[in-house]
Every structure is written in structure tokens, then in C-alpha cells.
VEXNUVEX-823370 format. One record per residue: residue in one letter; x, y, z of N, C-alpha, C in turn. Coordinates in steps of 0.001 Angstrom, whole numbers, plus 500000, padded with zeros to 6 digits. Each point is the difference from the previous one (the first is absolute). Layout:
N
AXYZXYZXYZ ...
***
This chain:
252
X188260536897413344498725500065500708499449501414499939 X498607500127499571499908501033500319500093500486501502 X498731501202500281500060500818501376498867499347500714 X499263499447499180498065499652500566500865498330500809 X500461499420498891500660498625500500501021500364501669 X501032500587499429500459500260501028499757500322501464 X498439501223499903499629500282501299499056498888500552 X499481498768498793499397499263500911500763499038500338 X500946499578499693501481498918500775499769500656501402 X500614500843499898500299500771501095498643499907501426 X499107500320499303498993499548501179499887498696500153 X500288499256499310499644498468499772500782499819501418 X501375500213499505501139499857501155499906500430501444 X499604501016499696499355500782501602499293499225500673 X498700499544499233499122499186500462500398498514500699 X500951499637499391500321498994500530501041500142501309 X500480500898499899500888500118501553499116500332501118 X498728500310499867498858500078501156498878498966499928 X500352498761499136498961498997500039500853498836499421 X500649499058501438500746499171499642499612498761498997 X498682499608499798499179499289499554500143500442498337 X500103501104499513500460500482498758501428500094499520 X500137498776499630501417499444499474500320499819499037 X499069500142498960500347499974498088500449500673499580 X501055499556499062500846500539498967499314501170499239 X500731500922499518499184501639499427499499498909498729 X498680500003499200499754500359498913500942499603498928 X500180499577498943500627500045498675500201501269499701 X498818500786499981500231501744499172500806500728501191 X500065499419501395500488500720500974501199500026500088 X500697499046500012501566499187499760500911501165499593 X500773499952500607501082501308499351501094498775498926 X500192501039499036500926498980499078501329500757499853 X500394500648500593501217500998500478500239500724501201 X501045500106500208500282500703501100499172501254500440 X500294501144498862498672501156499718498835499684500283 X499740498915499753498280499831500519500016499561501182 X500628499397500600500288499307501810500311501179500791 X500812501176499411499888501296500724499265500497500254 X498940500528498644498891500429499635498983499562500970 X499466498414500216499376499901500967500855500283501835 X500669499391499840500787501033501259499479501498500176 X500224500204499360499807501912500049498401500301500291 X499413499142499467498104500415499923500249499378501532 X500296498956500430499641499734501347500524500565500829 X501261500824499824499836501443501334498823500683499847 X499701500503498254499362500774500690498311499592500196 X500002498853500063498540499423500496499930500018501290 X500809499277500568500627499324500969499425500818501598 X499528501147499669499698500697501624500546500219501088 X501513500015499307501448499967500886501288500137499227 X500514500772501209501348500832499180501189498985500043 X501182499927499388500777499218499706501036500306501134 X499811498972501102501322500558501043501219499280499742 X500567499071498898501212499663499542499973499004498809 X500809499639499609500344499422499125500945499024500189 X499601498649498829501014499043500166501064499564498689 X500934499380499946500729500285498295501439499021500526 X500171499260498771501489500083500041500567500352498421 X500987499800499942500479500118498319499559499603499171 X499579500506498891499399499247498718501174498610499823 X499591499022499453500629499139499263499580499883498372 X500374500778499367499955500053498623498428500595499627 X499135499516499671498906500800499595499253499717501499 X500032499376500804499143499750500928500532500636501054 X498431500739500136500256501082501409499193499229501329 X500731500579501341499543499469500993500036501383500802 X498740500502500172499312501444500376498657500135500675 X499544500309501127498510500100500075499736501360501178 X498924500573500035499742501000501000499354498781501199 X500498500620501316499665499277501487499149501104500446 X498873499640500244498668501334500412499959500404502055 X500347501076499892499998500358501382499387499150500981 X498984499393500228499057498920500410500062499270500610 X501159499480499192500386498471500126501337499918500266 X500718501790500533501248499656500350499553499844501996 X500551499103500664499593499597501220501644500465501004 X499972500885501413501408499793500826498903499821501035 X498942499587500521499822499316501231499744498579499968 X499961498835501216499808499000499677499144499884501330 X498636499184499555500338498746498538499381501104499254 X500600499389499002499677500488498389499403498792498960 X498653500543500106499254499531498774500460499310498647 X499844499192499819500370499431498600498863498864499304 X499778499886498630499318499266499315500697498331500303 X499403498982500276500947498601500075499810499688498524 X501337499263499986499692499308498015500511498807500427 X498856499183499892499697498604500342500930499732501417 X498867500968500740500196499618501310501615500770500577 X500584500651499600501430500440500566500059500952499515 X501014500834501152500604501539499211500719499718499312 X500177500733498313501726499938499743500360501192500075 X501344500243500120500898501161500748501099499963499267 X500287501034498864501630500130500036500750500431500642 X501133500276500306501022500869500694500383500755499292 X500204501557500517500476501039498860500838500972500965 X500421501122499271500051501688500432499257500667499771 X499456500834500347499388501580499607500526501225500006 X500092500228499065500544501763500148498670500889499789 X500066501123500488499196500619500231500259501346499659 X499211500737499302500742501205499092498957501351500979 X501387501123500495499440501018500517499479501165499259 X500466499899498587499396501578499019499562499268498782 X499023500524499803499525499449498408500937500033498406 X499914499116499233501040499732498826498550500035498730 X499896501344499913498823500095498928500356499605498659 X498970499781499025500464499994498634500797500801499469 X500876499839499239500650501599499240501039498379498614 X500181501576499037500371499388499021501532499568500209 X500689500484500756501151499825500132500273498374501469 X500985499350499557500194498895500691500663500668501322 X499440499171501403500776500101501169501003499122500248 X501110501090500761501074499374500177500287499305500989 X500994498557500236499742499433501453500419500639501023 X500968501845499946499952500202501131498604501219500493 X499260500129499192499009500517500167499004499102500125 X499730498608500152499037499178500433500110499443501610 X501540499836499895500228499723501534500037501430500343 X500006500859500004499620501265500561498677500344500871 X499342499022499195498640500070500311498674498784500814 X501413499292500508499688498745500637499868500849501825 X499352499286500423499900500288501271500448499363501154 X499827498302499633500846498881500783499451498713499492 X500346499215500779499626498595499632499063499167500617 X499633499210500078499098498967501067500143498796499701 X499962498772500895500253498574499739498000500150499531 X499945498844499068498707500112499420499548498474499734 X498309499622499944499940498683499299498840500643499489 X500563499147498642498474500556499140499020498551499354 X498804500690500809499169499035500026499772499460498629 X499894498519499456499299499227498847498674499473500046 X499524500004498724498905499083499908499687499777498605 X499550498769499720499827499999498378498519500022499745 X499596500989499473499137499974499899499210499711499078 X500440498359498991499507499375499235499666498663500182 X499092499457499833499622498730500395499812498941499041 X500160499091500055499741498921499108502013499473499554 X499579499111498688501633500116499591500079500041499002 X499208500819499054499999500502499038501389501373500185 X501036499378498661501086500996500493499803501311499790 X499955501090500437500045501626500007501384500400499511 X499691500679498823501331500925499552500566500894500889 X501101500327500020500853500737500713499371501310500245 X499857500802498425498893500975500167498941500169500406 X499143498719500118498781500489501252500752500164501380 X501049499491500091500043499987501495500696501042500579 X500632500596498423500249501636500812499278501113499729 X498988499328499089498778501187500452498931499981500954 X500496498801500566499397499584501240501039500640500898 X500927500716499795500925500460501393501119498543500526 X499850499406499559500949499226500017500215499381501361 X498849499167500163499505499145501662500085501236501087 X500121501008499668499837500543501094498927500671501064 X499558499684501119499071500406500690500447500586501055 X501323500435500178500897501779501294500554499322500415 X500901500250500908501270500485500581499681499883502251 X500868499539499820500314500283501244501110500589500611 X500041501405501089501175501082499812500845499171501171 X500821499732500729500871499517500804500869501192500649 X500899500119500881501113500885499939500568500949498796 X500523501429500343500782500372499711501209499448499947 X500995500025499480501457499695499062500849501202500075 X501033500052500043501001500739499279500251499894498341 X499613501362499173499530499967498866501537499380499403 X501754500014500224500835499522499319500323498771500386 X499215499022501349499446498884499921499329499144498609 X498783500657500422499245499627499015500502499556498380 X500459501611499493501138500153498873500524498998500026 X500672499331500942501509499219500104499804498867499944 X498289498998500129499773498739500182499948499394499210 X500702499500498861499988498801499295499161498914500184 X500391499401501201499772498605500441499871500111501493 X499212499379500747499529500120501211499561498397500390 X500743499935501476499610498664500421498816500207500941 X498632499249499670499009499857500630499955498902501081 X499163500312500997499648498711500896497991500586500040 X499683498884499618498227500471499893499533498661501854 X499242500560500539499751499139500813498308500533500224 X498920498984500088499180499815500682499346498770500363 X500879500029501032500148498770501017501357499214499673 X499815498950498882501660499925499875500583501527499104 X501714499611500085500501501024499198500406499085498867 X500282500841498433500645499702499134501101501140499879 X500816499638499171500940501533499598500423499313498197 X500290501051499218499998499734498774500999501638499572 X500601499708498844500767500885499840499558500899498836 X499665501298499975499113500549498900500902500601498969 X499576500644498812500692500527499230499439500855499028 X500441501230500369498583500888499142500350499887498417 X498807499971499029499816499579498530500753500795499279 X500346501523500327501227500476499078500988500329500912 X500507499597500911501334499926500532499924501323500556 X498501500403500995500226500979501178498526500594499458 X499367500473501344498461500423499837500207501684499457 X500800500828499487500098501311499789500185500031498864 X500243499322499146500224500198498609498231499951499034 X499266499587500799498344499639499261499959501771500366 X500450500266501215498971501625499990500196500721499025 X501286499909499997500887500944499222498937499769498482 X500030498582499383499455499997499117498114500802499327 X500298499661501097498099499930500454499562501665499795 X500816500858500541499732501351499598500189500564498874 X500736499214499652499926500642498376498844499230499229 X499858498929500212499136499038499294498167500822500409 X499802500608501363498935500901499758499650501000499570 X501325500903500414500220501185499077499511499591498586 X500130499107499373499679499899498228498650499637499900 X499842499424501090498417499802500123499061501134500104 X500463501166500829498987500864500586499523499625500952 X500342499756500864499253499541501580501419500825500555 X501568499784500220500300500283501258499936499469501306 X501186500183500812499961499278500920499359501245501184 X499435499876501265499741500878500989500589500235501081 X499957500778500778500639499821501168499139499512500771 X500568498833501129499358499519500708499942498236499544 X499892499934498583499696498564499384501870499421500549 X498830498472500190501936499064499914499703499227499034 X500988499209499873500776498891498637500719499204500560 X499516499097499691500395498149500452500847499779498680 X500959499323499990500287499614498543500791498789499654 X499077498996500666500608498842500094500061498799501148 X499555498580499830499968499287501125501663499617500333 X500223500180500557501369499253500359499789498223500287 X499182499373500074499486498377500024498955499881499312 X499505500141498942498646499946499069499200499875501471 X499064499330500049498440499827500564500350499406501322 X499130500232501228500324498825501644498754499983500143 X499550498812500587498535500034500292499793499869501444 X499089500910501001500423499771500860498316500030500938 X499773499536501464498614499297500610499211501915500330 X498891499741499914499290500697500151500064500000501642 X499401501460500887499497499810501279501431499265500912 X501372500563499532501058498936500339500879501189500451 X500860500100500817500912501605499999500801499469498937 X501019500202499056501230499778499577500920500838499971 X501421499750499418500712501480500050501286499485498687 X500231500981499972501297499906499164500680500842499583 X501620499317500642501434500896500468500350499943498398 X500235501819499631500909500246498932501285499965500607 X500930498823499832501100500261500820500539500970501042 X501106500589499578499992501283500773499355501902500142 X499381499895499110498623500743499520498867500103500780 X499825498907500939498541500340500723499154498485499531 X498878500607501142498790498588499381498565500642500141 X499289499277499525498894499949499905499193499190500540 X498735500268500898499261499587501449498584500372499313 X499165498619499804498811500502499238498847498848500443 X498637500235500039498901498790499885499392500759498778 X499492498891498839499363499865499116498648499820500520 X498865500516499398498188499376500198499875500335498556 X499263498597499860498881500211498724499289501006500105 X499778500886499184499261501133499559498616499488499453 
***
């Protein structure tokens, strides 16, 4: 793709996260046909975007396919209720961690090491990071639009502080989600513990040229793929022995 293509994806995309009614697929010439180009528009939409990047989401590549997007200060929410887009009528909510990094991890040519990344962590937070798809119809969407779409994501919700060798230590976590009845379900994070995506993730920007900041957090992973849960409703949900989360959703 070229740069002219690229920066207009990028607004295309913008445009549509502030006008729910604008739900079409990018363009043919818009379409990223590689990863490089799904970044590429990624990258034009920070810097379109009129907002700074307060975290990031990622888990491990699985072979050529990356799962990466910037989360825009904005739309990260710790009071409630907290605003959210409905997609067809309901919140969806993953369950995650957040780590949260206290000194910046700038570009440089040389790779960081993992005890110089956790060096630079600050702590953790129980987290849900908000979804929405923001394609309509059922015409299928390639993988690559949808991570140059950021990859359903529309922010975060911050929960409690954690103990950061908690966090580290959670594999698998038994949930109980309740609003009004309870469910409980047993989670299991996608690479076998939420600390191994950061680790990745800083080096993976470093090569980029962006860098991580201080201050930004990193989700890196649902521990239960997707929950859908009532608008205007309190709900909550116990990370086992970790803490819970006490929240009302409103349509935005």
C-alpha cells in the first residue's frame, strides 16, 4: 500500500468509531494484504487519532499472525458507570490483567532483556477490555482488516490493583461473573500466563519505532474469549483469589 492509501484507511477507520451508522468494509485499494500494511494503517491512526496511546493490547504471535493494537487514553475508563458502545444491544467484556509500565522502553537497536522489562513494570490491575465489532453485514472480513481496525477494540476498563507476582503467577483463574444470577467458569490465559505477551511486546515495538511509555498498560489476553453482559445493570466479577471487579455499563 502506498502512504496516500494508507492515511485514508486510517481516517476511514476513525470515522467510523465516532459514527456507528458507518460500518463498511475499507475499500478494495484500502484492504491491507499483509501484516505491514495492517500496521501501517495502525500507525497513521495514532497519529490521526487526536489522542495519545494510553496502552496496548497483544498476545503471542501464532506463526505469521500477529495479535497487537494501540488502546487510546480515552477510552481507558476506572470510574463507573463506564461508557461503552452496545454491539447488538450488549456489552462484550473480556477478562484480563494489566500491567502497567513505570519508565519508558524507547526504541534502540539493541533487544531488551526480560529482566530489564520487568524492571520497568510498575504493577498490575484486574482489567476488562472493552469489544465491539465494528463491521456489519456478513460479508466475511479478513483478519487483517480487523487488526488494522485494532482488533474489536473500543478500551479497557481499570479494576483493582494486584500484587504484580500474582498477576505473573496466574495461569488459570476461577471466575464467578454475576449480574443478578451468578455463573463461574474456569479461565485459562492463551499462552499459559498474562506476562509472557509483555515481555514480547517490547521488543516487538522497539523494532517498530514506537516504544513502550511510562504510564501506558498492556492487557495480553482474555482468559474466557468474549462475556456479554446487560447494560444500566451493576455486575461484578471475582478473579478468584485476586480481587473483583464492581462496575455499571451505559451506552455511550
Amino acid at each position: 500500500m502506498n502512504q496516500t492509501q494508507i492515511e485514508t484507511a486510517a481516517g476511514f477507520l476513525i470515522e467510523r468509531r465516532h459514527n456507528e451508522s458507518a460500518r463498511d468494509r475499507l475499500a478494495q485499494a484500502m484492504r491491507p494484504a499483509t501484516n505491514e500494511d495492517a500496521l501501517a494503517i495502525q500507525k497513521a491512526i495514532m497519529e490521526q487519532m487526536g489522542d495519545t496511546v494510553g496502552g496496548w493490547k497483544c498476545v503471542l504471535p501464532a506463526g505469521e499472525t500477529l495479535n497487537v493494537a494501540p488502546i487510546f487514553a480515552n477510552t481507558i475508563h476506572r470510574q463507573s458507570p463506564c461508557p461503552i458502545l452496545l454491539d447488538k444491544g450488549v456489552c462484550r467484556i473480556e477478562p484480563e490483567i494489566a500491567f502497567r509500565f513505570k519508565q519508558d522502553l524507547p526504541p534502540r537497536d539493541t533487544e531488551y532483556g526480560d529482566d530489564e522489562i520487568m524492571a520497568a513494570l510498575a504493577g498490575a490491575q484486574l482489567a476488562l477490555e472493552l469489544i465491539q465489532n465494528r463491521y456489519a453485514g456478513t460479508e466475511e472480513v479478513s483478519y487483517l482488516e480487523n487488526l488494522a481496525d485494532c482488533l474489536f477494540n473500543q478500551g479497557m476498563y481499570l479494576g483493582p490493583e494486584i500484587p504484580l507476582d500474582k498477576a505473573i503467577n496466574s495461569p488459570e483463574i476461577d471466575f464467578v461473573l454475576s449480574q443478578g444470577e451468578a455463573s463461574t467458569f474456569k479461565g485459562k490465559h492463551p499462552n499459559n500466563g498474562p506476562i509472557r505477551p509483555v515481555l514480547w511486546l517490547a521488543n516487538f515495538l522497539r523494532q517498530q519505532g514506537i516504544g513502550i511509555k511510562a504510564g501506558q498498560l498492556v492487557i495480553t489476553g482474555s482468559f474466557d474469549g468474549v462475556h456479554e453482559v446487560e447494560a444500566d445493570r451493576e455486575m461484578s466479577l471475582a478473579y478468584g483469589g485476586l480481587g473483583s471487579i464492581a462496575v455499571k455499563f451505559r451506552a455511550a
